[in-house]
Backbone of each chain as ProteinMPNN parsed JSONL, in Angstrom:
{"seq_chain_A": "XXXXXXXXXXXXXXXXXXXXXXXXXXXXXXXXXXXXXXXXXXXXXXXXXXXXXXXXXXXXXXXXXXXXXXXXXXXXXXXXXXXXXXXXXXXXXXXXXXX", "coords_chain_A": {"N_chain_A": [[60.366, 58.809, 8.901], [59.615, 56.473, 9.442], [58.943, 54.963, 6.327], [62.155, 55.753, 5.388], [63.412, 53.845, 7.674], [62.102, 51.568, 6.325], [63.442, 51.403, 4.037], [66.007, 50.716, 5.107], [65.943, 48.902, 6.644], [65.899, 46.122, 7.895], [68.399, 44.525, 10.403], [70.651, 43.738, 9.058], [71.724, 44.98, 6.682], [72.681, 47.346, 7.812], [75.325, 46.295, 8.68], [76.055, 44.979, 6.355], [76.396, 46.778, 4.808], [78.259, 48.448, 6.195], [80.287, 46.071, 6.067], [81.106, 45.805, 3.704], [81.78, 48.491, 3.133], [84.669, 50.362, 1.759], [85.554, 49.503, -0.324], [86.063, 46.984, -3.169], [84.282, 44.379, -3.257], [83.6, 40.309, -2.731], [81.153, 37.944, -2.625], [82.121, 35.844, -1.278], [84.132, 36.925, 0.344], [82.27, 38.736, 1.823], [80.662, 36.981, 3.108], [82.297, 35.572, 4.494], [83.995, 37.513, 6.462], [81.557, 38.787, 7.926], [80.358, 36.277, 9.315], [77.946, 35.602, 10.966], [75.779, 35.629, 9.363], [73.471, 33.686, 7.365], [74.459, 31.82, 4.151], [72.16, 31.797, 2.548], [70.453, 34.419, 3.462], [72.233, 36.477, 3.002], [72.065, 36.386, 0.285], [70.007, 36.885, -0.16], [69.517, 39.721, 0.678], [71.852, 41.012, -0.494], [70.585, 41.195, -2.784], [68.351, 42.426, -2.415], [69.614, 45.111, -1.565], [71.267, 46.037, -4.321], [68.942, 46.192, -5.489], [67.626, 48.445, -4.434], [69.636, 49.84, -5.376], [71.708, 50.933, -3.246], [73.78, 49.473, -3.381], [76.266, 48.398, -5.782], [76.518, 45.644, -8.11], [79.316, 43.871, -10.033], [79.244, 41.29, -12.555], [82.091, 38.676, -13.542], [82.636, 37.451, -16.589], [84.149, 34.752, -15.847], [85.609, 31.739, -15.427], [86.085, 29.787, -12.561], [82.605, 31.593, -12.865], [83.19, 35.236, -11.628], [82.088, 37.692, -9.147], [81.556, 41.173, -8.203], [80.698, 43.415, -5.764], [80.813, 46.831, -5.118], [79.658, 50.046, -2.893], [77.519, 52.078, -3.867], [77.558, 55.362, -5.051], [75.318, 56.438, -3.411], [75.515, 54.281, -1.442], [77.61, 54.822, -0.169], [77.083, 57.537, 0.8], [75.273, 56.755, 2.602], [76.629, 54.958, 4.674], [78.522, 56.707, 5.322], [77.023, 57.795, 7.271], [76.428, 55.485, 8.886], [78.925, 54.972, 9.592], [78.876, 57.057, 11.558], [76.729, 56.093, 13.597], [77.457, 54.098, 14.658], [80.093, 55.199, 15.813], [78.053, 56.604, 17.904], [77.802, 54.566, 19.428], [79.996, 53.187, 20.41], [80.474, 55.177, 21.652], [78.834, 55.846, 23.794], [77.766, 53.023, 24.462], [80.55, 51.783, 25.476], [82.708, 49.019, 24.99], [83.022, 46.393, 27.384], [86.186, 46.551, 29.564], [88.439, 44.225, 28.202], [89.808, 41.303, 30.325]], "CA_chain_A": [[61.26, 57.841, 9.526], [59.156, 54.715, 8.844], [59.982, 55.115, 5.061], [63.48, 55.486, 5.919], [63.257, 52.073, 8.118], [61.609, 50.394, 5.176], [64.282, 51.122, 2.933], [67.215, 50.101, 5.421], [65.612, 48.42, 8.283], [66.383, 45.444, 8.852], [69.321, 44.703, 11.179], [71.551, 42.749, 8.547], [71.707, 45.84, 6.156], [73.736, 48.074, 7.815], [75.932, 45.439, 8.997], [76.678, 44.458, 5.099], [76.92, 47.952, 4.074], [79.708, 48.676, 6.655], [81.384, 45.327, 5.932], [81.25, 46.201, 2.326], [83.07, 49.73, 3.379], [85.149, 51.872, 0.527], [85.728, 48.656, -1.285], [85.257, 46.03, -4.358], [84.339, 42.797, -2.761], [83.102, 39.422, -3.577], [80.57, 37.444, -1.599], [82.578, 34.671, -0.185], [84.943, 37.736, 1.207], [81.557, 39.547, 2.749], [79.757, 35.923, 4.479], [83.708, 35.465, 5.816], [83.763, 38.864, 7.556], [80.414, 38.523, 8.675], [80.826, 35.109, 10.133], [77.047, 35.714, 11.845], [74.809, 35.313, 8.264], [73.404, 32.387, 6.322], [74.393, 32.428, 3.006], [70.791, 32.368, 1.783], [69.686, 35.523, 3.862], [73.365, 37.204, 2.507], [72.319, 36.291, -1.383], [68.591, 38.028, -0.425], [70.071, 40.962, 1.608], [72.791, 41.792, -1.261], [69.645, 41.342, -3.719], [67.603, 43.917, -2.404], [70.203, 46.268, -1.571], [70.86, 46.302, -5.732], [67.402, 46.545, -6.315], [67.583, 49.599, -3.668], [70.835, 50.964, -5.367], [72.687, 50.828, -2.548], [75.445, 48.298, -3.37], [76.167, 47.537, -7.647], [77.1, 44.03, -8.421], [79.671, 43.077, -11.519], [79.786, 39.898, -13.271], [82.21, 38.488, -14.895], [82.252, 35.906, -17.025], [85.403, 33.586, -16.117], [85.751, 30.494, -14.851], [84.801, 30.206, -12.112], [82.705, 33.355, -12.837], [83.537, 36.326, -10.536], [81.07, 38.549, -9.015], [82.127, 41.844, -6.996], [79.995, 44.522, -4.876], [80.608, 47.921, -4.043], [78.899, 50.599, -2.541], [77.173, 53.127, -5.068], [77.266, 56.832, -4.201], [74.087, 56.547, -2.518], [75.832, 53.646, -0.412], [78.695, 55.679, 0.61], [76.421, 58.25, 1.516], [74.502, 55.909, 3.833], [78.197, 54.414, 5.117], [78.817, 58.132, 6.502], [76.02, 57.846, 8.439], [76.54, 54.667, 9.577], [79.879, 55.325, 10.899], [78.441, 57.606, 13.087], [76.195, 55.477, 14.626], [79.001, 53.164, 15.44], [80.599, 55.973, 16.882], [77.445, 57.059, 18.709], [77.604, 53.407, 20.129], [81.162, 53.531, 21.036], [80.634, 56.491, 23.165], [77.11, 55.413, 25.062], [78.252, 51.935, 24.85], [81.906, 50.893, 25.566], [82.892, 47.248, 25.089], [83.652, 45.857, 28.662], [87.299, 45.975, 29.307], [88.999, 42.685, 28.18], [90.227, 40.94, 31.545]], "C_chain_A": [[60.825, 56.405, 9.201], [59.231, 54.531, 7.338], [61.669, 54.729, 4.978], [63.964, 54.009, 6.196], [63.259, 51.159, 7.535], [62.965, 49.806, 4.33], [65.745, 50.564, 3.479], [67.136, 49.199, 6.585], [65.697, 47.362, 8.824], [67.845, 45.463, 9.46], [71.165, 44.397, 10.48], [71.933, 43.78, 7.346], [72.922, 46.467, 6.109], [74.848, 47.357, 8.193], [76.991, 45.02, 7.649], [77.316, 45.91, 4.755], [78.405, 48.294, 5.075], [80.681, 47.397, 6.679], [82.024, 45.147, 4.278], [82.713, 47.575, 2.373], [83.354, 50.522, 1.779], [85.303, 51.07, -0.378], [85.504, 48.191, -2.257], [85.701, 44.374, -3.385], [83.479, 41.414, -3.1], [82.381, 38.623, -2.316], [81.251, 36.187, -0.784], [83.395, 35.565, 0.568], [83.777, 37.952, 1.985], [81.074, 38.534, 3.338], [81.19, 35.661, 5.646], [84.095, 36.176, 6.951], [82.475, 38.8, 8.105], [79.988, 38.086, 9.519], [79.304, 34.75, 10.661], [75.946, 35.184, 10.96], [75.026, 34.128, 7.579], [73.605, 32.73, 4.589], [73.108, 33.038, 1.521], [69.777, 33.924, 2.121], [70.761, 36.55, 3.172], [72.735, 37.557, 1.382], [71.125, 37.793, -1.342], [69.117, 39.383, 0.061], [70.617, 41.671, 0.242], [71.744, 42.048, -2.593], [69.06, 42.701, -3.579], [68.59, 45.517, -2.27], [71.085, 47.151, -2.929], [70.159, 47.26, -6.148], [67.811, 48.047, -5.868], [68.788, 50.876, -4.064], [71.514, 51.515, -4.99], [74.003, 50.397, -2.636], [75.576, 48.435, -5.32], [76.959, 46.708, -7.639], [77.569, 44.033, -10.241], [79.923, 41.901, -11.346], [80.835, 39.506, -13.924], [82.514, 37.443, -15.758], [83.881, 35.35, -17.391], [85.063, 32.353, -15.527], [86.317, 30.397, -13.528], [83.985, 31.741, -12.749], [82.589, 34.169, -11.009], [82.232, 37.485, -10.303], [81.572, 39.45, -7.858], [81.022, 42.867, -6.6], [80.675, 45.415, -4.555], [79.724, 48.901, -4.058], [78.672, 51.758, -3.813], [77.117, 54.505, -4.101], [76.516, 56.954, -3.304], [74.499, 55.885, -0.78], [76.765, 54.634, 0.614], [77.597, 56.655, 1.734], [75.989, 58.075, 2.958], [76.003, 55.396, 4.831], [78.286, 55.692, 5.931], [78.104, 58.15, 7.726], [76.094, 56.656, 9.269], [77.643, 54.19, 10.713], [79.593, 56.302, 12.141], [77.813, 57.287, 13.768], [76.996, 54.808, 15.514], [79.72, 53.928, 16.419], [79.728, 56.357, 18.378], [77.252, 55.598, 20.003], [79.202, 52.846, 21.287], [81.412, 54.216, 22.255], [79.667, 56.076, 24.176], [77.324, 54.08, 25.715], [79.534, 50.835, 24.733], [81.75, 50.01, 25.584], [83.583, 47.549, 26.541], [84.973, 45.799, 28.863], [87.572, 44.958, 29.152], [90.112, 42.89, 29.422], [91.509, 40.601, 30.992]], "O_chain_A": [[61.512, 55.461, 8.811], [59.863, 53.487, 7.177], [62.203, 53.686, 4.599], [64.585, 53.235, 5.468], [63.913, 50.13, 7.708], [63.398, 48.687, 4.058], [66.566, 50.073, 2.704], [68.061, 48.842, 7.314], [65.625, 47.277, 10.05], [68.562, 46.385, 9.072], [72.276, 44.626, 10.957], [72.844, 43.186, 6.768], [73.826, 46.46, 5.273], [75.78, 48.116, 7.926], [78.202, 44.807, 7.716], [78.501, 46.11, 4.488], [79.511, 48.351, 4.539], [81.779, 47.527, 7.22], [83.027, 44.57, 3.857], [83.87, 47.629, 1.955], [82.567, 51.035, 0.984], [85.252, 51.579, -1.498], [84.553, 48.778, -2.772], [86.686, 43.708, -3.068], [82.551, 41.616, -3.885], [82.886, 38.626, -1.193], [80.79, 35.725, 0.261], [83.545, 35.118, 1.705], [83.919, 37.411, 3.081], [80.847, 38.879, 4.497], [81.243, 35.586, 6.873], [84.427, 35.748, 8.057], [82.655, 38.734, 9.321], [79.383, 38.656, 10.427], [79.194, 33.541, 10.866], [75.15, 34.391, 11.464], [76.083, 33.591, 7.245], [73.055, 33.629, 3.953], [73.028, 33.782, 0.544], [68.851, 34.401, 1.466], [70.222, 37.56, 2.721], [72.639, 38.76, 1.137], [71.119, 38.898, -1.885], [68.815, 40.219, -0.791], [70.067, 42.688, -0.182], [71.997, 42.964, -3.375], [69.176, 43.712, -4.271], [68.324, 46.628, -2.728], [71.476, 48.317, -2.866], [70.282, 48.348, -6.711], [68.263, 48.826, -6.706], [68.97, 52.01, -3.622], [72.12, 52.42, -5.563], [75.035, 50.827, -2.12], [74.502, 48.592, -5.902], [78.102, 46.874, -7.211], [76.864, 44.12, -11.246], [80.557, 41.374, -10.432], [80.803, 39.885, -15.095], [82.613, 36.353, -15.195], [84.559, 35.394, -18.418], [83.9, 32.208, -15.154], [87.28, 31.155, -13.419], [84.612, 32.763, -13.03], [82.178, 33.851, -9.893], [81.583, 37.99, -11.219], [81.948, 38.971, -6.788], [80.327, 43.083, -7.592], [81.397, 45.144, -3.595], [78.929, 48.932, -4.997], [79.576, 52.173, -4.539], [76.783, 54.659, -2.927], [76.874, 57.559, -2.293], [74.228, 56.308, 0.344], [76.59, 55.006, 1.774], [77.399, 56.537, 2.943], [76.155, 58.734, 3.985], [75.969, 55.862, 5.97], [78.122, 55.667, 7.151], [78.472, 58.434, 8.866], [75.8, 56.82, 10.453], [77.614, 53.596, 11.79], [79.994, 56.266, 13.305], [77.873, 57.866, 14.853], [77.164, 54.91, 16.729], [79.966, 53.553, 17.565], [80.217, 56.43, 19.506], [76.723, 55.665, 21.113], [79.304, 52.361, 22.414], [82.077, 54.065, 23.28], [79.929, 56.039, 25.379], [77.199, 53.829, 26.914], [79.62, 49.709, 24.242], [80.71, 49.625, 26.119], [84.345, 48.464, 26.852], [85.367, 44.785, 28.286], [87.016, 44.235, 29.979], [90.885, 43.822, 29.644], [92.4, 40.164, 31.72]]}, "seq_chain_B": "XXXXXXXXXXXXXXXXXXXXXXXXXXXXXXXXXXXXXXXXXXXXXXXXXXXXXXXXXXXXXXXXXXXXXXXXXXXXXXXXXXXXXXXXXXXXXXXXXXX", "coords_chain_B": {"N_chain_B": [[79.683, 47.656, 13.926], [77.712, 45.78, 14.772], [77.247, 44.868, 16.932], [76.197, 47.924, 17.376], [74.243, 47.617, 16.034], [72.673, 45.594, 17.758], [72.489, 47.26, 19.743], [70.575, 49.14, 18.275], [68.587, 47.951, 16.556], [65.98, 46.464, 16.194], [63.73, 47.678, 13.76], [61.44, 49.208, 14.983], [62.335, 50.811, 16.963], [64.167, 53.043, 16.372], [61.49, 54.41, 14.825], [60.195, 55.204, 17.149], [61.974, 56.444, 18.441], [62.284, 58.935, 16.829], [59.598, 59.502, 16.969], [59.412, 60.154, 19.621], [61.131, 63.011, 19.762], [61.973, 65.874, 20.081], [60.253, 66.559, 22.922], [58.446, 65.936, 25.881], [56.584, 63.016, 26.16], [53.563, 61.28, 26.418], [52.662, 57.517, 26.598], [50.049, 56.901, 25.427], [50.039, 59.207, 23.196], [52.882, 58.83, 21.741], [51.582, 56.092, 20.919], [49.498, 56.755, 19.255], [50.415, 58.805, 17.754], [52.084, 57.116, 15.834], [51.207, 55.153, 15.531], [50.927, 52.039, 13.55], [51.804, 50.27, 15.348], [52.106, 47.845, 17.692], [50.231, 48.093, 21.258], [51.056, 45.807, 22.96], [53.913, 45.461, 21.697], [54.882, 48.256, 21.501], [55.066, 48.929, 24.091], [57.065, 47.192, 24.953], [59.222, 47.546, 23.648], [59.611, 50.651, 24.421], [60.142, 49.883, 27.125], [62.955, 48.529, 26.748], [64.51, 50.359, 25.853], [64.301, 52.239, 27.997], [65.707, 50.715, 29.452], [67.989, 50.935, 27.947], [68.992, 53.064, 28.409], [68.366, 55.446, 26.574], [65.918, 56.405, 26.688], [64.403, 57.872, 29.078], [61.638, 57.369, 31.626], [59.07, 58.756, 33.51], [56.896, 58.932, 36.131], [54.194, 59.4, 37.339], [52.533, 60.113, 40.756], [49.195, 60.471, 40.077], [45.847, 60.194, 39.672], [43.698, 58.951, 36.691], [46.966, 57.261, 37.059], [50.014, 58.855, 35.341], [52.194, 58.799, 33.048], [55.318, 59.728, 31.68], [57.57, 60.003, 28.506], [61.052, 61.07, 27.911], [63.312, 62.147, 26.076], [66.92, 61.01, 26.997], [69.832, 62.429, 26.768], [71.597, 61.134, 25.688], [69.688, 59.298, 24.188], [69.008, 61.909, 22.709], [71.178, 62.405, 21.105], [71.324, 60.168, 18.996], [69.145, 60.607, 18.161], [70.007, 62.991, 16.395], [71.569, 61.537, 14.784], [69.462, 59.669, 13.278], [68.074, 61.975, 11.886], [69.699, 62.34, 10.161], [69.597, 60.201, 8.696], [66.981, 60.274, 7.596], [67.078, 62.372, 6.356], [69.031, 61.79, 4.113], [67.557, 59.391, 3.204], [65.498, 60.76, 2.198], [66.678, 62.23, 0.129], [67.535, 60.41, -1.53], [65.154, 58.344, -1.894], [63.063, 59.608, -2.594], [59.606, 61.151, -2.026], [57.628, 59.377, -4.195], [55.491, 62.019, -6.671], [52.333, 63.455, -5.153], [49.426, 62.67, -7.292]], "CA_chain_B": [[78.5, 47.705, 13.533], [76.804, 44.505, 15.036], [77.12, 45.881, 18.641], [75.243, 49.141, 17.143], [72.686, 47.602, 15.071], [72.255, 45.105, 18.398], [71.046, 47.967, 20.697], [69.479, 50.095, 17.835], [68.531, 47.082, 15.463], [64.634, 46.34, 15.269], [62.849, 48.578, 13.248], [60.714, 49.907, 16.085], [63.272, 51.92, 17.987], [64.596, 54.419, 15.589], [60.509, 54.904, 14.946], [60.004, 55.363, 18.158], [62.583, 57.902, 18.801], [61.824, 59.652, 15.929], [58.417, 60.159, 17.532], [59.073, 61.236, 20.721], [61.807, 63.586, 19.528], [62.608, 66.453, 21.458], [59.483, 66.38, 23.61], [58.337, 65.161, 26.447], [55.167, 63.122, 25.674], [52.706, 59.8, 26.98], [52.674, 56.534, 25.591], [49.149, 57.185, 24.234], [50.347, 59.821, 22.291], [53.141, 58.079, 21.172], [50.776, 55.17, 20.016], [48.323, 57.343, 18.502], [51.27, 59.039, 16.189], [52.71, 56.261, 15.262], [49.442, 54.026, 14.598], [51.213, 51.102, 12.655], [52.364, 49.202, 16.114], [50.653, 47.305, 18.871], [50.619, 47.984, 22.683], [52.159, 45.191, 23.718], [55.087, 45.74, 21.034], [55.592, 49.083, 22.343], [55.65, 48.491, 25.832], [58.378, 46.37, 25.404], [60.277, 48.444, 23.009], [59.586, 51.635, 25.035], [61.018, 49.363, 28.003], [64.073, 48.271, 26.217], [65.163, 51.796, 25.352], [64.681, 52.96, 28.917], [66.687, 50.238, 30.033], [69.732, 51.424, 27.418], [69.729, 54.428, 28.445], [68.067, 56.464, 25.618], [64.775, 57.508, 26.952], [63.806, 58.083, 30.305], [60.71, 57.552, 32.18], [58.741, 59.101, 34.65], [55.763, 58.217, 36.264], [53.301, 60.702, 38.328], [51.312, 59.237, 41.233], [48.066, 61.222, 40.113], [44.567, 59.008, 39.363], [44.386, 57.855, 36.562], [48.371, 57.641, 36.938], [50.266, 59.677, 34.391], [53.577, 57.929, 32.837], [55.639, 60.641, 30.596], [58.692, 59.329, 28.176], [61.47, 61.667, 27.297], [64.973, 61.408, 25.232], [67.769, 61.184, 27.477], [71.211, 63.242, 26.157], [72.273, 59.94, 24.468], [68.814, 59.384, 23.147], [69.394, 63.368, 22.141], [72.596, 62.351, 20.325], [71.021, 59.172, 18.29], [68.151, 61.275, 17.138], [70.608, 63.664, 15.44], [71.696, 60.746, 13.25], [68.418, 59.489, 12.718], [67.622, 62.942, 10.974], [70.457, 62.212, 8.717], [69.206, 59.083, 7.568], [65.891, 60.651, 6.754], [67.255, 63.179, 4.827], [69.507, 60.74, 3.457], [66.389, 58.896, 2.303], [64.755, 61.845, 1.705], [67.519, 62.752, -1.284], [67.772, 59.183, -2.759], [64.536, 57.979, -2.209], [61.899, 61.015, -2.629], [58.363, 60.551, -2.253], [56.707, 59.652, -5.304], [54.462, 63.472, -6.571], [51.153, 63.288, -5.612], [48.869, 62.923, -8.57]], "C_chain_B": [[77.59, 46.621, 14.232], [76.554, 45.038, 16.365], [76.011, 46.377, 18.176], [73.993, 48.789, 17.086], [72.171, 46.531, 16.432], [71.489, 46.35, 19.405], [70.566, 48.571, 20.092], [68.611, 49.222, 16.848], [67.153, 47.061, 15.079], [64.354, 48.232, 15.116], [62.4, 49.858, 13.76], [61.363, 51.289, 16.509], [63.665, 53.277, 17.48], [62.991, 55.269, 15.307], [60.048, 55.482, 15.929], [60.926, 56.803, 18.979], [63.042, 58.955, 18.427], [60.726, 60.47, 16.367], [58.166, 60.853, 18.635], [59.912, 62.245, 20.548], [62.156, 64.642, 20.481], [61.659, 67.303, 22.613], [59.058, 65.476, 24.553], [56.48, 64.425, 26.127], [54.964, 61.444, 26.406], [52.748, 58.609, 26.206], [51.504, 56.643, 25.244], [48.867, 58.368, 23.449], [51.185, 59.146, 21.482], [52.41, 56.695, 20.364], [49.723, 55.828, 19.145], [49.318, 58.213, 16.955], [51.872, 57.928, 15.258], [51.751, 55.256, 15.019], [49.901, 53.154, 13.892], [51.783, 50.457, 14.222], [51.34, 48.972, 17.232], [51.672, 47.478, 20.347], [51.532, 47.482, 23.118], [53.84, 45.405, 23.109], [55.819, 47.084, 21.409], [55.614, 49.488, 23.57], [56.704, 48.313, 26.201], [59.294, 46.83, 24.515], [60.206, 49.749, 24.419], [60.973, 51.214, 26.635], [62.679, 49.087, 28.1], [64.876, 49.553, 26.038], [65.057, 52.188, 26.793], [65.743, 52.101, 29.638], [68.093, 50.678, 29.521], [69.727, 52.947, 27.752], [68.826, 55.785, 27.419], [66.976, 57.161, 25.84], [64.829, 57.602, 28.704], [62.392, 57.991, 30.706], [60.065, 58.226, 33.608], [57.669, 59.231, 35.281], [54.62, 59.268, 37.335], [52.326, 59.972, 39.25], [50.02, 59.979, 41.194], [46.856, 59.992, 39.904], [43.727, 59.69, 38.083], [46.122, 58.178, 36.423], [49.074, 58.437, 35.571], [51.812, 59.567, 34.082], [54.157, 59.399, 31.462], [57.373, 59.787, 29.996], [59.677, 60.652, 27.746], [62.963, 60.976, 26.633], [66.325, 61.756, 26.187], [68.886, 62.079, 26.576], [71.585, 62.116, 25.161], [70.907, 59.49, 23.591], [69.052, 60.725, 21.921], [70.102, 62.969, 21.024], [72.393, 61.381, 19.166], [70.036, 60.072, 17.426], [68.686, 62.177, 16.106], [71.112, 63.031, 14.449], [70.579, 60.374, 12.654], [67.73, 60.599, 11.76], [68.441, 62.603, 9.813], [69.876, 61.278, 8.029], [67.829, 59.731, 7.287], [66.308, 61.593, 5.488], [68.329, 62.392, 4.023], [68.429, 59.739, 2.417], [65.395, 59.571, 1.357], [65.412, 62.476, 0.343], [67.502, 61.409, -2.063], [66.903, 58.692, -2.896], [63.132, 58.962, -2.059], [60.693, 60.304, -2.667], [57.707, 60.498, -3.971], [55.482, 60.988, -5.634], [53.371, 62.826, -6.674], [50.086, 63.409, -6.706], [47.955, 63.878, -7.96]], "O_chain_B": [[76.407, 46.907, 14.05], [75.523, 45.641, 16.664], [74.936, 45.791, 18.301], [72.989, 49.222, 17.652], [70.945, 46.473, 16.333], [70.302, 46.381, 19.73], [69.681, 49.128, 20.741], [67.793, 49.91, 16.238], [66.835, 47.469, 13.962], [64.553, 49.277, 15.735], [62.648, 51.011, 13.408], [60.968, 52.449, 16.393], [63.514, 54.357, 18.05], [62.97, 56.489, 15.464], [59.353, 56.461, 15.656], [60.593, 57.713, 19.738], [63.788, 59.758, 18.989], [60.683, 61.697, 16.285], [57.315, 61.713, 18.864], [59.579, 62.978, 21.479], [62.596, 64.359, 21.595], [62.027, 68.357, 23.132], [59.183, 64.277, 24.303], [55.465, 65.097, 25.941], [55.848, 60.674, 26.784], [52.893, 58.778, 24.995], [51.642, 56.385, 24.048], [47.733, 58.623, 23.041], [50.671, 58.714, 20.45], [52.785, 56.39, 19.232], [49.163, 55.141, 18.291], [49.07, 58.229, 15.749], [52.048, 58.042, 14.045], [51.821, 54.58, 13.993], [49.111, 53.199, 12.949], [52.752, 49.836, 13.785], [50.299, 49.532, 17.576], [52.856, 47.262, 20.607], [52.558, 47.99, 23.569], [54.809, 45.491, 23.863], [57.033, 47.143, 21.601], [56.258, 50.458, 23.97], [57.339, 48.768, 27.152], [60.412, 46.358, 24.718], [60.913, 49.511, 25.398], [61.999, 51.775, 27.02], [63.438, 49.298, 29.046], [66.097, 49.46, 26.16], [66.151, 52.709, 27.011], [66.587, 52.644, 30.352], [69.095, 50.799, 30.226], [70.483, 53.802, 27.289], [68.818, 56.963, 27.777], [66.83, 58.304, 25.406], [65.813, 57.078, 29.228], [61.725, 58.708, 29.96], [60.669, 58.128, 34.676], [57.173, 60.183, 34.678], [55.261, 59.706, 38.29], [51.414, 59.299, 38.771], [49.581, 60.211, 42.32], [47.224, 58.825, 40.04], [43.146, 60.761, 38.254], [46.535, 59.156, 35.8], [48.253, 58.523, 34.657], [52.621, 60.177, 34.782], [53.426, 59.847, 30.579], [58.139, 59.185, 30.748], [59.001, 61.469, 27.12], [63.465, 59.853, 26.677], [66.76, 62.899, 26.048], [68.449, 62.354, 25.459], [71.829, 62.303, 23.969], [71.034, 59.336, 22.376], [69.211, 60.605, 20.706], [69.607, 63.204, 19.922], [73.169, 61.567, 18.229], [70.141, 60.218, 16.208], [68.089, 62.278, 15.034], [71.225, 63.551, 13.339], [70.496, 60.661, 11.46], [66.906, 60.225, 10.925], [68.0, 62.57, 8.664], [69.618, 61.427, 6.835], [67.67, 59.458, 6.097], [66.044, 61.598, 4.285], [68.167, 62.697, 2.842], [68.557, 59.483, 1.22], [64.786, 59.239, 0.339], [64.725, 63.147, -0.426], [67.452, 61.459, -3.292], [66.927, 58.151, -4.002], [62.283, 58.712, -1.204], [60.561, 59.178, -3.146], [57.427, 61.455, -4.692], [54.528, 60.991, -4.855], [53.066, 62.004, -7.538], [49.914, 64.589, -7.014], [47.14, 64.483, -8.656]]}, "name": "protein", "num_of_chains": 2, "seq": "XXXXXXXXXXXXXXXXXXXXXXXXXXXXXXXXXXXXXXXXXXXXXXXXXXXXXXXXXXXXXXXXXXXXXXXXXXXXXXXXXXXXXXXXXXXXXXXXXXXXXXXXXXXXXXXXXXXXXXXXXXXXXXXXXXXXXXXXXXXXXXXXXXXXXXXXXXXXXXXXXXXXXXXXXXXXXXXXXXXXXXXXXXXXXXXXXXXXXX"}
C-alpha cells in the first residue's frame, strides 16, 4: 500500500486524473475545471503523471503550439477505481442538502 | 473527486487502513507495522478517521489502559477499493526482481 501511495499519493493526482476522464484535453481546459490548482503545481503534477504513464501528452507543432493529455490504459484503469471511491464517498458522505 | 480525495486525501490514511485491515488491533501495533510514521502524526490521523466515521475506537479501563482501533462497515467498504489500487499498482507497477 505505501508503494501504491507513492505512485498516486498525493491529493492533486486523482483529482487530475478524474478531471482528465475518457477524454483528449489541453491544459488550459484541465486548470479551468479544476479552478483549485496553481498552474505551476498543474505543469509538475501532469509531468510526473507522464513520467508515471498515467496520462500521454501530444505536441503539436502549430501556432500557437497545441498540447493535449489523455489517460493511457493504465490511466483508465486507475479512473475505474477512482470512480468508485467517489462513489464510496457519495454513499458515507452525502453533500448537505442545498437550502 | 475533491470531496473524496478531501476526507481520504493525505497519504497516511489509506496506509493506515491498509494496516489495520480486517482486524482489530492497538496503536502500538499499528506503529510498529507501519514504522515509516511518527506518533504524533498518527494520533492525529488515527483521530481524524475515527471522527469520519471509518474506524472506530475503543478504549478498556484496565492498567496500563488498553485502546483497540477497528474498521467500521464504511471503513470495511474503502478498504475493498484500496485493494484494487494495490493490485492496480501491483499490475502496472511490479516490484523490481530481486537480484
Amino acid at each position: 500500500m505505501t508503494r501504491t501511495m507513492a505512485s498516486i499519493g498525493t491529493k492533486w493526482k486523482p483529482i487530475i486524473i478524474y478531471t482528465i476522464g475518457k477524454r483528449t484535453i489541453r491544459f488550459g481546459q484541465i486548470y479551468a475545471l479544476m479552478g483549485i490548482i496553481s498552474k505551476k503545481v498543474l505543469t509538475e503534477q501532469l509531468k510526473e503523471l507522464v513520467e508515471d504513464g498515467i496520462i500521454s501528452r501530444e505536441k503539436f507543432d502549430e501556432l500557437p503550439p497545441r498540447v493535449e493529455y489523455t489517460l493511457t490504459p493504465k490511466g483508465i484503469d486507475l479512473l475505474r477505481i477512482l470512480n468508485m471511491l467517489t462513489i464510496w464517498n457519495d454513499k458515507h458522505n452525502p453533500e448537505p442538502a442545498q437550502k
